[in-house]
N, C-alpha and C positions, 0 to 999 in steps of 0.2 A: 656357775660359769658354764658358757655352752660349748660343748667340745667340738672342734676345728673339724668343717666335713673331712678332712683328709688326714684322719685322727683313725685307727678301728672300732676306739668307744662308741663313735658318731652313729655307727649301724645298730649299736643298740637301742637307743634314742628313736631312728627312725624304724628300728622294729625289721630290718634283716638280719639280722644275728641275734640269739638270745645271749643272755649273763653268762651263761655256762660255756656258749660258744667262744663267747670273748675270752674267758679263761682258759680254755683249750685253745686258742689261736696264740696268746701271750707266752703260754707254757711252750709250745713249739718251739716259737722263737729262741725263746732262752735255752732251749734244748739247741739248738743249729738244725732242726730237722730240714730236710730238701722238700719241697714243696713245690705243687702243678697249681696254678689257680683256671679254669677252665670256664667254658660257656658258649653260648652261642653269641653270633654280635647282636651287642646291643643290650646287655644285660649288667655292664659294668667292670666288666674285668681289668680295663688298664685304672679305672679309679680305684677297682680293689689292691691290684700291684701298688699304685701310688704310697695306701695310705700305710699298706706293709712296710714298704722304704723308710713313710717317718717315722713307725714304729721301731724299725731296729735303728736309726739313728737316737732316737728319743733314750733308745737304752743306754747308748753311748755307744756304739758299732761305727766301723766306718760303712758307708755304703756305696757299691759301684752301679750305675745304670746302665742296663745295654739296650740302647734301641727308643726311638721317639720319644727320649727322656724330657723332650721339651713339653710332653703335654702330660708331664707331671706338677704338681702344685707342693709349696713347701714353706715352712716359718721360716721368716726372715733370718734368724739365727743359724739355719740349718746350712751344714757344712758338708757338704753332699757333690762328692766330685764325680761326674759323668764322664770316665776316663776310653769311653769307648762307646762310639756310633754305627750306623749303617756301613759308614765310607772309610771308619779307621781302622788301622792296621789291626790282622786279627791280632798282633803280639801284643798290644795293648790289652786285649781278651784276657790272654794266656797270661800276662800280667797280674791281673786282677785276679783270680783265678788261684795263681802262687800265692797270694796272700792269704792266712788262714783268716785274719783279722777282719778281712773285709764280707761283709752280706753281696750277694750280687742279686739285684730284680731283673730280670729281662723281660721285655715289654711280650713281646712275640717269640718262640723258640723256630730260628730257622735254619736251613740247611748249612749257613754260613757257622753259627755257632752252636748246633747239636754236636759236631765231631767233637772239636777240642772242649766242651763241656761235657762230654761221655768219658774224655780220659780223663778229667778232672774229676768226675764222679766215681771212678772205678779204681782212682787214689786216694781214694775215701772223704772227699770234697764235700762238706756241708756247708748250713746256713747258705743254699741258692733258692729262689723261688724265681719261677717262669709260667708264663702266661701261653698258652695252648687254645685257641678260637675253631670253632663250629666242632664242639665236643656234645654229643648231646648226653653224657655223662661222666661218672669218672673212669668206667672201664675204658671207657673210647677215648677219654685224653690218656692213658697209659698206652693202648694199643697204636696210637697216633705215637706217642714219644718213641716207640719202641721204632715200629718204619723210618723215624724222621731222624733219628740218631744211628738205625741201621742195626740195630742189638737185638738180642734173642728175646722173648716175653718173661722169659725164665730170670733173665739177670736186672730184669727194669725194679722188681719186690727189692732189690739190694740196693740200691740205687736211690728210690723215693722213698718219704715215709709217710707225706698227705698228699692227699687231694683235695683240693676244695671247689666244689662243682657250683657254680652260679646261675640261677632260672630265674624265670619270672612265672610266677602263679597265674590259676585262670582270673586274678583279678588287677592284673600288669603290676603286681607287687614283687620285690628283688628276696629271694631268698639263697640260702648259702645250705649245700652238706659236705660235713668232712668226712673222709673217707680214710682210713690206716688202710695201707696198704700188704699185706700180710702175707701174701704167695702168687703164685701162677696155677692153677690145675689146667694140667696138660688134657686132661677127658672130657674136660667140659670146655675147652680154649677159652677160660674166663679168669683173670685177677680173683683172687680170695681180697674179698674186699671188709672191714668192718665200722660199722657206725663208730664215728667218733666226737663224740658231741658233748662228751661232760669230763671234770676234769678226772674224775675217777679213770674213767678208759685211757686218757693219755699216762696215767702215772700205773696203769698196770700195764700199756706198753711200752715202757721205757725200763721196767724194772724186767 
């Protein structure tokens, strides 16, 4: 049976994510970890957010959308309440947000919802993933989060656990790295960043 482009299996089929990768992205999940999905435009990042969404409802998760959730795609079954837009009250945010039960995707991270998701993050707020544009890697989608939320670089390694940086090859092919986010080194002003890409490294950083 052929898996729903808006599925994360779907990437392995067309050959952006490997097997390993998928099991490392599934393991995430089921962990709650906070995750950036990043890239420059045009390399797929609100489909990659999409298909994260059905992934954690598929698990059984509820899931909250923030931000041009209309040009998300989803199985008919799927029970996927979009409790907060552009134009709604941020309390409806902060809503979503109270709830441990709920995943939250946000399409774009902007000025409007870095603040009250920095203090939900720093309540020890997990399972959120957000989508971060014209990153041309993952240090730069951390160093962006950090300005865009207002937070020191030092406190952002508490705060996130992946990265997952989206490119296109020199042969306009869509490729994915993950990235654990492990520190700040203050001497070098660079994220300690480490390959994570098989499921061994996610379960030796989780233990």
């Amino acid at each position: 049976m052929k898996v729903p482009s808006y599925m994360i299996s779907s990437y392995v089929g067309r050959r952006v994510i490997t097997p390993s990768q998928r099991d490392v992205l599934f393991h995430a999940f089921s962990q709650r970890m906070n995750i950036i999905v990043c890239g420059n435009l045009g390399v797929g990042k609100t489909t990659f957010l999409n298909a994260i969404a059905n992934e954690l409802h598929h698990m059984g998760g509820h899931v909250a959308l923030v931000q041009n959730f209309n040009e998300f795609s989803f199985r008919e079954s799927a029970k996927i309440h979009p409790i907060f837009t552009f134009n709604s009250p941020i309390s409806d945010f902060n809503q979503a947000l109270a709830s441990a039960k709920t995943g939250i995707v946000i399409n774009e991270l902007e000025a409007g919802t870095s603040k009250p998701l920095l203090l939900a993050l720093r309540r020890g707020r997990k399972n959120v993933h957000f989508g971060l544009s014209s990153c041309s890697d993952a240090d730069h989608a951390l160093m962006r989060f950090a300005l865009l939320s207002k937070t020191s670089f030092n406190e952002v390694p508490h705060l996130i656990d992946l990265v997952i940086h989206l490119e296109l090859d020199s042969h306009n092919n869509r490729k994915i790295h993950i990235k654990a986010v492990d520190g700040f080194d203050e001497k070098t002003s660079a994220f300690i960043l480490r390959d994570f890409d098989s499921l061994t490294d996610s379960i030796k950083a989780a233990s």
